[in-house]
C-alpha positions in Angstrom: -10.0 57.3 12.6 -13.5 55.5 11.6 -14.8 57.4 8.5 -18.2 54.9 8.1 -19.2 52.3 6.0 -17.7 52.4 2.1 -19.1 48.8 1.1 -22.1 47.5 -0.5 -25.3 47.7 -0.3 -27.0 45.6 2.3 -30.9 45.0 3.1 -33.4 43.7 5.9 -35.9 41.3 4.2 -39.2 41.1 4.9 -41.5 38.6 4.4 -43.3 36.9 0.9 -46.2 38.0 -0.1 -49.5 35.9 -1.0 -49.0 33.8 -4.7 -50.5 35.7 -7.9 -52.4 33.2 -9.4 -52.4 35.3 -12.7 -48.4 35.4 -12.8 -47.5 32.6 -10.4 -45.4 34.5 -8.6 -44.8 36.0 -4.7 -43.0 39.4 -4.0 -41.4 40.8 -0.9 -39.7 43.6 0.0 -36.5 44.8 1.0 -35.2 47.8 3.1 -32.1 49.4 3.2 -30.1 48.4 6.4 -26.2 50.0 5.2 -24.9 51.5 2.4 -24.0 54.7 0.8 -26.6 57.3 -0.9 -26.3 55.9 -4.4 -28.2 52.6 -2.5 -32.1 52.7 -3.3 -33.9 52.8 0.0 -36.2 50.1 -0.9 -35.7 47.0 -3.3 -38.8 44.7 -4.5 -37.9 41.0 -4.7 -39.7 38.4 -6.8 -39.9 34.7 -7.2 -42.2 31.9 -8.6 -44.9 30.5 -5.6 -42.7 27.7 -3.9 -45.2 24.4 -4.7 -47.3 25.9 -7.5 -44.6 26.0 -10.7 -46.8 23.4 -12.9 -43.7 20.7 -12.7 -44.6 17.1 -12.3 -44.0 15.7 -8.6 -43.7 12.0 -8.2 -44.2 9.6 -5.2 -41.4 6.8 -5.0 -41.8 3.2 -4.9 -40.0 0.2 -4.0 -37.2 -1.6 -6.2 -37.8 -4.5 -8.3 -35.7 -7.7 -7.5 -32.5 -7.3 -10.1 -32.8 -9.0 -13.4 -29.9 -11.4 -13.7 -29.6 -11.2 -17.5 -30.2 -7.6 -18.5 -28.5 -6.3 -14.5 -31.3 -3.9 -13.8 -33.8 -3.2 -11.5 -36.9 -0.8 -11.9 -39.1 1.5 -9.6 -42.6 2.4 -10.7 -43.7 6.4 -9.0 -47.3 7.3 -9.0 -48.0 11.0 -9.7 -48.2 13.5 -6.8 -48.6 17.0 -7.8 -48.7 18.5 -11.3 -51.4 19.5 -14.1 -53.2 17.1 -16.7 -49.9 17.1 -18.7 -48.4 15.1 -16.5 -48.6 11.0 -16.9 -50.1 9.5 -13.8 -46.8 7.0 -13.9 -43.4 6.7 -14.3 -40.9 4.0 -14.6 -37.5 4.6 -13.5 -35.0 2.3 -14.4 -30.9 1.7 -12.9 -27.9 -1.1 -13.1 -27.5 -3.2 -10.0 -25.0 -2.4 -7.2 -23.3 -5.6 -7.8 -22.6 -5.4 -11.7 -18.9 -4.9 -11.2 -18.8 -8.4 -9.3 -20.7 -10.1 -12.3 -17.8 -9.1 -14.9 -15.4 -11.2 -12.6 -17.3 -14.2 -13.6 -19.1 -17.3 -11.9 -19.9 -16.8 -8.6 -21.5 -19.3 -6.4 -22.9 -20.0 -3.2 -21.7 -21.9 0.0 -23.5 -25.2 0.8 -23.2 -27.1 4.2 -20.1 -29.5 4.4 -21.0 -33.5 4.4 -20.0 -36.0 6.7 -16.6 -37.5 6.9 -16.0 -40.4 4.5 -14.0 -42.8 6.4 -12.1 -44.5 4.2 -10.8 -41.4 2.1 -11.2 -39.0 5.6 -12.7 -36.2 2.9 -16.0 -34.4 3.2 -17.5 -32.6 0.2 -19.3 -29.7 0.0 -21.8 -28.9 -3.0 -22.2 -25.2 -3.8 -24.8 -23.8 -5.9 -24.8 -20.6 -8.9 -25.7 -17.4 -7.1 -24.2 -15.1 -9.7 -23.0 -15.6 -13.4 -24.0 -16.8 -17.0 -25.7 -19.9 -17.2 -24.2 -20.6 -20.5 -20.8 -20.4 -19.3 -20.9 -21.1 -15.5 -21.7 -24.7 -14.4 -24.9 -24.9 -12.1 -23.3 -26.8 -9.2 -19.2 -27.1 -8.0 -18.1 -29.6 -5.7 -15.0 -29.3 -3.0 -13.7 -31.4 -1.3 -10.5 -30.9 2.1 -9.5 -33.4 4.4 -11.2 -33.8 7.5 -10.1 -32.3 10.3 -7.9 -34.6 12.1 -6.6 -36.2 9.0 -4.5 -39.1 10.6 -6.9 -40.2 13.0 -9.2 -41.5 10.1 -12.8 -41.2 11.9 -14.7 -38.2 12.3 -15.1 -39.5 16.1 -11.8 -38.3 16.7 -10.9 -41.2 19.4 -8.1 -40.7 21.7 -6.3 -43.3 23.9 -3.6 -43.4 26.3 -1.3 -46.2 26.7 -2.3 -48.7 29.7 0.8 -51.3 29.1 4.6 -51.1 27.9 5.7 -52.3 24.2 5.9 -56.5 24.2 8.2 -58.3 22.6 9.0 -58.7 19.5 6.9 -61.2 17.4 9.5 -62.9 14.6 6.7 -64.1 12.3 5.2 -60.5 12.0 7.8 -58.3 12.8 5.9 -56.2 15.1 5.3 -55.7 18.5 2.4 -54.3 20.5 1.1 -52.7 23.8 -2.5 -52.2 24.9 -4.3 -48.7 24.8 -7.4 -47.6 27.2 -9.7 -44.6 25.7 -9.5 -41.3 27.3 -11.6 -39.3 24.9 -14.9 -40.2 22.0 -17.3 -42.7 21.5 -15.1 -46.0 20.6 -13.6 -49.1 22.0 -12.8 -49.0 25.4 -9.5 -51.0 24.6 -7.5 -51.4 21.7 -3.7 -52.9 20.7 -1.3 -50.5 19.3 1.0 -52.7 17.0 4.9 -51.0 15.7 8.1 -52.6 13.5 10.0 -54.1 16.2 12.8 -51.9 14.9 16.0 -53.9 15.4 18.9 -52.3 13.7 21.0 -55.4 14.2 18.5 -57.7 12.5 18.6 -55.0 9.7 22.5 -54.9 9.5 22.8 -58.6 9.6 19.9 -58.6 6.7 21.9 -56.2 4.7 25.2 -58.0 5.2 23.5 -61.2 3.9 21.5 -59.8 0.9 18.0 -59.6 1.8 16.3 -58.2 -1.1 12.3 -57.6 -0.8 9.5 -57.1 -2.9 7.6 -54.3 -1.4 3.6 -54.4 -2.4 1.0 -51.6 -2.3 -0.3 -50.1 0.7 -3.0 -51.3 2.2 -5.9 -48.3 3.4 -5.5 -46.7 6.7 -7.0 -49.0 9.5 -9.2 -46.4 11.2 -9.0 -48.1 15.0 -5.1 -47.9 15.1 -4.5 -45.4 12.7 -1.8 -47.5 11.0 -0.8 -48.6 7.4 0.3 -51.6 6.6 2.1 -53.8 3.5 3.8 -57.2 3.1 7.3 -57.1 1.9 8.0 -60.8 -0.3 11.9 -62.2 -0.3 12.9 -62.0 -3.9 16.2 -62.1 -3.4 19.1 -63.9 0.2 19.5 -67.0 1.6 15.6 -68.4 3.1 17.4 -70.0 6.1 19.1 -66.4 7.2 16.2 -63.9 6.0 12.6 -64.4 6.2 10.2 -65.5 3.4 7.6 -62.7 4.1 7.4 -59.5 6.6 5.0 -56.7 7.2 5.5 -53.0 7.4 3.3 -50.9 8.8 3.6 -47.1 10.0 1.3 -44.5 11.0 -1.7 -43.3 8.3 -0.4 -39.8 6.3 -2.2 -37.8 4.0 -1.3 -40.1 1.0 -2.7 -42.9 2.6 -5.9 -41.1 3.5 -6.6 -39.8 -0.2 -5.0 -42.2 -2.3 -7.1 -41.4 -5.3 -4.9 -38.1 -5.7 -2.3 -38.1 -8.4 1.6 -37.2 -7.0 4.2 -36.7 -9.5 8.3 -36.6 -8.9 10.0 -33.9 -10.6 13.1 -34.2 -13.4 15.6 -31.9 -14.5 14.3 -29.0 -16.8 15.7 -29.4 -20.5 17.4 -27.2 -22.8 16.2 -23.9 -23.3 14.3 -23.4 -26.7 15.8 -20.7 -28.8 12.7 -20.1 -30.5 10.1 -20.1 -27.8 12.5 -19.0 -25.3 10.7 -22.0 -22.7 12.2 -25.0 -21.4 10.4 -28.4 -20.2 10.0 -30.4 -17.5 8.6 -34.2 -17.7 7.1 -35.5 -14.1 6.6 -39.0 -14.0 3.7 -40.8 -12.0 5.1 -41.0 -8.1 2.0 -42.1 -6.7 -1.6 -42.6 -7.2 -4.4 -45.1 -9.4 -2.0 -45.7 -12.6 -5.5 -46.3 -14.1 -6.9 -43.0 -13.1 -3.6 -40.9 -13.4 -1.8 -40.5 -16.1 2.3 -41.8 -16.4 3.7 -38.2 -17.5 3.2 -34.9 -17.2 4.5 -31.9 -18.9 4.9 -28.3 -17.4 7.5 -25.6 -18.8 8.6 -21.6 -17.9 10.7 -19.0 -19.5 13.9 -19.5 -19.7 15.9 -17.2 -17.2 18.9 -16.4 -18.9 18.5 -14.8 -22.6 21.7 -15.5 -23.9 20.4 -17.6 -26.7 17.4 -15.3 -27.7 18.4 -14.0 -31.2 15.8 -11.2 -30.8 17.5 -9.6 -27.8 20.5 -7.5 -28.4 23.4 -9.1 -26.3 26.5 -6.7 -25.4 29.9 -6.7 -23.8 31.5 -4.4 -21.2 34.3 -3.0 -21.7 36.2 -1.7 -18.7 36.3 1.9 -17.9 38.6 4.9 -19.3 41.4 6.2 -17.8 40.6 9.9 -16.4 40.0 12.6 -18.7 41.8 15.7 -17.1 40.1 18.4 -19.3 36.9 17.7 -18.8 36.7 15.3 -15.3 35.1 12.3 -17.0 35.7 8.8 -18.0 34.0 6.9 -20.9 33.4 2.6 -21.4 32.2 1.0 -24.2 29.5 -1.7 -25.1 30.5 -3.9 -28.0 27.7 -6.0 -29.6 28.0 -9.4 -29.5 24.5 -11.3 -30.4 21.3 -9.9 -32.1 19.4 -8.8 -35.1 20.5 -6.0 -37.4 18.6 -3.4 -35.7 20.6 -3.1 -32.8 23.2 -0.8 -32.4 26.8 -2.1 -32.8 28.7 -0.2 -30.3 27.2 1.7 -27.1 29.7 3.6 -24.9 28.2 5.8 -21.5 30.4 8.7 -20.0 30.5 9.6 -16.1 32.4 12.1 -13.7 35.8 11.1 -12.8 36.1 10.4 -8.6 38.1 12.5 -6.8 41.9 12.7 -7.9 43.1 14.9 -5.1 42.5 13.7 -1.5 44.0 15.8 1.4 44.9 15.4 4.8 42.9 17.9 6.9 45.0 20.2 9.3 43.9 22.3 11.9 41.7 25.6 12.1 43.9 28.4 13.5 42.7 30.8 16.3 39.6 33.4 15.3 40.9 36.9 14.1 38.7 39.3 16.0 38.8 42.2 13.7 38.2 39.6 10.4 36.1 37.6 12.3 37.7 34.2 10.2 40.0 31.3 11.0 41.9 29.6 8.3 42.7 25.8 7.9 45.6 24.4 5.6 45.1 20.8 4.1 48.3 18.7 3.0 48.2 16.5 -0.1 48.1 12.9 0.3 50.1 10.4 -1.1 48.6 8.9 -4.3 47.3 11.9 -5.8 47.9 13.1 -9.3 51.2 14.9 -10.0 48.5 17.8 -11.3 47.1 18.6 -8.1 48.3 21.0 -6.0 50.6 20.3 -2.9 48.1 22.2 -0.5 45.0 24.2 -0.1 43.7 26.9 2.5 40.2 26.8 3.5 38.7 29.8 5.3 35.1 30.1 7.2 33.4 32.5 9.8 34.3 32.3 13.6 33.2 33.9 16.6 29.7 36.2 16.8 31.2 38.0 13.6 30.0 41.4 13.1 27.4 42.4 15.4 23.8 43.0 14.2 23.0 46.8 13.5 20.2 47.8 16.0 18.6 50.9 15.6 15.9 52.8 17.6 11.8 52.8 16.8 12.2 56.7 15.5 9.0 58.6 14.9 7.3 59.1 11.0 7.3 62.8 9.7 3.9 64.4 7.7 3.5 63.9 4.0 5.4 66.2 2.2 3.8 68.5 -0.7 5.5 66.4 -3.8 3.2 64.8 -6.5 4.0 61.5 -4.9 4.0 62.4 -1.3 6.0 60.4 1.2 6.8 60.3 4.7 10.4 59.7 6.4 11.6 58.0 9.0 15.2 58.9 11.0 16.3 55.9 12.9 19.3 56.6 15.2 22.1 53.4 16.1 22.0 52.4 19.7 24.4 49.2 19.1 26.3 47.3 17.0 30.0 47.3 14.9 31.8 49.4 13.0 30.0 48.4 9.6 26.9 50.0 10.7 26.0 53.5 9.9 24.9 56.0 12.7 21.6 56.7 11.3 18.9 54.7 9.2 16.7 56.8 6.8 13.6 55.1 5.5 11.1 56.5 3.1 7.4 55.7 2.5 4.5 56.7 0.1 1.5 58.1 2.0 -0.3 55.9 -0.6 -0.8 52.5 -1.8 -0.3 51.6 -5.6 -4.1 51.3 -5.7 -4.4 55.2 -4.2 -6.1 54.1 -0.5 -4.4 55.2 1.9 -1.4 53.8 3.4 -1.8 53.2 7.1 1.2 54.3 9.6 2.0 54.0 12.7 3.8 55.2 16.2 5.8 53.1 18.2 4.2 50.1 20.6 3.6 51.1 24.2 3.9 48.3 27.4 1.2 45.8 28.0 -1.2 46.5 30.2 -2.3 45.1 33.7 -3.8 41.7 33.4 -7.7 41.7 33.1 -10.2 39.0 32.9 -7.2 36.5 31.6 -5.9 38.9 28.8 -3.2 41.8 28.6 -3.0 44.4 25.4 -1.1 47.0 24.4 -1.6 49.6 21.6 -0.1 51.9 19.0 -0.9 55.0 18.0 -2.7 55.4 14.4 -0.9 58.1 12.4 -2.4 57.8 9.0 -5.1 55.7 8.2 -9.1 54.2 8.9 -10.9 51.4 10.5 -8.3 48.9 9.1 -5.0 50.7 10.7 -6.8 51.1 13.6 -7.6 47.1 13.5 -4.0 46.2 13.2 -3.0 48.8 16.3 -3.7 46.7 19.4 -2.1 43.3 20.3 -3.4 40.8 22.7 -1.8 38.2 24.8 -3.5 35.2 27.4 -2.4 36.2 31.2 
């Protein structure tokens, strides 16, 4: 049952009036469109004229190009509207955007790479400050990498294919060599590839009669055959059996492209030092310019183990407690070996004890219909304390159990006449066990705790037929207004 609108007040507004130059101000006015009688029928609405408050209106500029010392930029606005107090213009100020990237540090910008220097097959690159503090930050950085293909050695990147098999092997040299015809690049149409013959007897026979050689430097990568070479100088064998002078030569590496780079070979790291907690390595010179490199280098690290740290409190374990049968835990002890005086001498940690009594599971028996259980009895296994006991029953729920009490919809009486009055329900049993009580009594308060009215209900009739794509059905509102009657009809998609 609709009993009209309760709510506030609500209006229809018209539209503003002309500006009072006097007061600076525009009213409209308002009529009543729902609400109760304690609503005035007419409200008068006023406001200061939109565009003519007296506040100072600026035009924007542009942004100034960021200052790289102070990190600001500045926009100068010429005034728009406003009165003779207002300055004519203003100079707004803000940080760059890209102030957080300055705090990283120096920040500089890409050049183009330079050509390929043949002889060290590196090209350099020279880039320029874009971003930093001049008194700190270098104005230009140089970097160098290896040019793409680093073991060809020429920025022409040659290839050749081989035209002839390997010759023999020439004894004065040691080396034999096959001819190569271009197949790709701007080089010589022919060229002799050149190898160590590569006799393992000669070698054995060498190495039987004491051939010892001086090996000299390497020579710099040949760029047309790609190759390496150096002379190896008897020192050492019988002239007649091994030969006065040989050459080696192999294929150009990375080493052999940028000798000027420093290489080290790595030691054993020393003794840890109890102070510092660091140990040291010394590198000695592997290869590179013993004029330009130096013959050592130190690096060092923490020391992984702390054992000889006197500021760290060293402990042992001891092993754990037997089981404590009053209170299911076992206890283990640390024991302070190494440390200052502020550690704590002895440390000892308590946990539950595992489980002492293991069974073997049996089986469930057969439901009972009237208990609606089944029972399981578990043996005790071999190896358990003497305290536990020699078997256990387990019990759980089988079968539906007892049925679910269902009761009919039952129809709400009137309120009574109490102070508090209530309505009742009788709901009869229509299935279910023997648990369940014939009849279901439930009692209600015709009113909410905050006095409106409680809304009740009759029972749900069928859904309807199916129209435009949607069925409903409805309940009858006992008690109750526009909200019951909301909550009494329920729609489904057909």
């Amino acid at each position: 049952m609709y009993h009209g609108y309760q709510g506030k007040c609500k209006y229809n507004a018209g539209p503003w009036g002309e500006c009072n130059a006097d007061t600076n101000t525009q009213q409209r006015e308002r009529s009543l469109k729902r609400g109760g009688g304690d609503c005035p029928p007419v409200q008068v609405q006023e406001r200061p004229c939109r565009g003519q408050r007296g506040a100072c209106k600026y035009k924007r500029g542009t942004w100034s190009i960021c200052d790289p010392v102070s990190n600001k930029k500045t926009m100068l606005m010429t005034l728009k509207t406003g009165g003779s107090q207002c300055p004519q213009t203003k100079t707004r100020e803000k940080d760059c955007k890209r102030q957080k990237k300055s705090s990283k540090g120096c920040v500089y910008k890409k050049g183009r790479w330079g050509e390929c220097d043949q002889t060290t097959n590196v090209k350099v690159m020279v880039k320029t400050l874009k971003r930093g503090d001049p008194n700190t930050c270098k104005p230009t950085m140089t970097v160098e990498k290896i040019c793409k293909r680093k073991h060809q050695g020429l920025k022409s990147n040659c290839k050749y294919i081989k035209a002839s098999k390997w010759g023999k092997c020439d004894p004065k040299t040691g080396l034999k060599s096959r001819e190569m015809v271009l197949k790709k690049g701007r080089c010589q149409p022919r060229i002799n590839e050149t190898r160590p013959c590569g006799n393992k007897k000669k070698k054995k026979e060498e190495n039987q009669n004491g051939c010892k050689y001086d090996k000299s430097a390497w020579r710099p990568c040949e760029a047309a055959s790609n190759t390496v070479s150096r002379t190896l100088t008897l020192i050492e064998g019988d002239p007649s059996v091994c030969n006065a002078t040989k050459v080696q030569t192999k294929k150009c590496k990375d080493r052999h492209l940028r000798p000027h780079l420093c290489k080290y070979r790595r030691t054993s790291w020393g003794e840890c030092d109890v102070t510092t907690n660091m140990r040291q390595m010394v590198k000695t010179l592997k290869r590179g310019d013993p004029a330009k490199c130096e013959p050592t280098q130190t690096i060092e690290k923490k020391c992984k183990s702390k054992k000889n740290n006197v500021n760290v409190c060293q402990y042992k374990m001891e092993p754990w407690s037997g089981c404590d049968l009053t209170t299911n835990t076992i206890t283990r002890r640390q024991v302070l070996t190494s440390g200052p005086a502020t550690c704590t001498p002895v440390k000892q940690y308590s946990r539950n004890c595992k489980k002492q009594c293991r069974f073997e599971s049996g089986e469930w028996s057969a439901c009972d219909k009237e208990t609606y259980q089944t029972t399981r009895v578990d043996r005790l296994r071999p190896g358990s304390l003497a305290t536990c006991p020699s078997a256990r029953v387990l019990s759980k729920k089988c079968g539906k159990g007892e049925k679910k009490c269902v009761y009919g919809t039952g129809t709400w009486s009137e309120c009574d006449t109490t102070e508090n009055p209530m309505r009742t329900r009788t709901q009869i049993l229509i299935s279910g066990g023997s648990n369940c009580k014939q009849e279901k009594i439930t009692k209600k308060s015709c009113k909410k705790k905050n006095g409106q009215v409680r809304c009740f209900y009759g029972p749900w009739g069928e859904f309807d037929a199916c129209k435009n794509g949607v069925q409903k059905k409805i309940r009858h509102v006992i008690q109750g207004g526009l909200e019951c009657e909301l909550k009494s009809v329920k729609m489904k998609a057909c």
